[in-house]
C-alpha positions in Angstrom: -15.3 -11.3 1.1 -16.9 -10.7 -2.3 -19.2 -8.4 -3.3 -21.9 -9.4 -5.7 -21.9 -7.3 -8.6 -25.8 -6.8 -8.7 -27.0 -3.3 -8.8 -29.5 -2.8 -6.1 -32.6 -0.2 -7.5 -34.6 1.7 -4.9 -38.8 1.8 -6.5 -40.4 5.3 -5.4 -42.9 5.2 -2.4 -46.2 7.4 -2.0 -48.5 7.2 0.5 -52.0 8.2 1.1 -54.3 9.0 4.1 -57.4 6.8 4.1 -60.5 8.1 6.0 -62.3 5.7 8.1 -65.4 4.8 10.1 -64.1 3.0 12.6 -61.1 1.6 14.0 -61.9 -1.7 13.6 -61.6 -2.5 10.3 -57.6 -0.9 10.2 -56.3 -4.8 10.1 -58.4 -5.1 6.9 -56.1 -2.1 5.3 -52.5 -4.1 5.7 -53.6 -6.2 2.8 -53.3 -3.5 0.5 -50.4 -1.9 1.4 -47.6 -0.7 4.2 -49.9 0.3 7.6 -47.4 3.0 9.5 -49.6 5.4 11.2 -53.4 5.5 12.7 -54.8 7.7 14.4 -57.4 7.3 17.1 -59.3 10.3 17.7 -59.2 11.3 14.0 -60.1 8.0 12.5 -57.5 7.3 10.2 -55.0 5.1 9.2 -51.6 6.7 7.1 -50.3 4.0 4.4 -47.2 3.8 2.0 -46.9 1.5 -0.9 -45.3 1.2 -4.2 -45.0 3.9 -6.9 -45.9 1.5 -9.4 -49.6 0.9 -9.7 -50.4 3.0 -6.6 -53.6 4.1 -8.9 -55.2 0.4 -8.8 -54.8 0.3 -4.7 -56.3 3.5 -4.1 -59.5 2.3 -6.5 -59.4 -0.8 -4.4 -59.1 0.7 -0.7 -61.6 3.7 -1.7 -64.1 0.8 -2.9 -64.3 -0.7 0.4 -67.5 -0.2 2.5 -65.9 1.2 5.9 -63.5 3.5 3.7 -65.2 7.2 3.5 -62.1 9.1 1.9 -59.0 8.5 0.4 -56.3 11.4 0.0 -53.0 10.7 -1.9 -50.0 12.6 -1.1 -48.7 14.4 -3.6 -44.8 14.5 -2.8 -43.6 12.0 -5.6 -44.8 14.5 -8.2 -43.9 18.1 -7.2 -39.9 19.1 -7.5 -37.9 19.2 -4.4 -35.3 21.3 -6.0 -35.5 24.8 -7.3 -33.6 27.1 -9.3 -31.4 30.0 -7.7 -32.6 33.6 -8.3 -30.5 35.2 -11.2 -30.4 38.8 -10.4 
């Protein structure tokens, strides 16, 4: 069986927590980007997408009527590994 030789190149994720007024208008939010959480009682829907132009998606989802926050997470851009104490 061969193997193609093409190098496969993972793109970052980020995801962002997007406030709403009601429930109804979650469908709306799948055309912007990845839909994997929403909760009920809360009133909010959690969202991943791209790394690359993440910026343009939030201006576009926080411009919507039924949208009244948008909160990006802010994992992609703090380190997950730290240095060791030198005593």
């Amino acid at each position: 069986m061969d193997v193609p030789s093409e190098t496969f190149e993972l793109n970052g994720r980020i995801g962002f927590v997007v406030y709403v007024q009601s429930l109804k208008q979650v469908k709306a939010l799948r055309r912007y980007a990845n839909l994997y959480y929403v909760s009920k009682r809360e009133k909010y829907a959690f969202l991943y997408t791209d790394l690359d132009g993440h910026e343009e998606i939030l201006e576009q989802v926080s411009a919507l009527p039924f949208v009244e926050a948008v909160v990006r997470s802010e994992r992609p851009f703090v380190a997950e590994t730290y240095e060791s104490k030198q005593k």
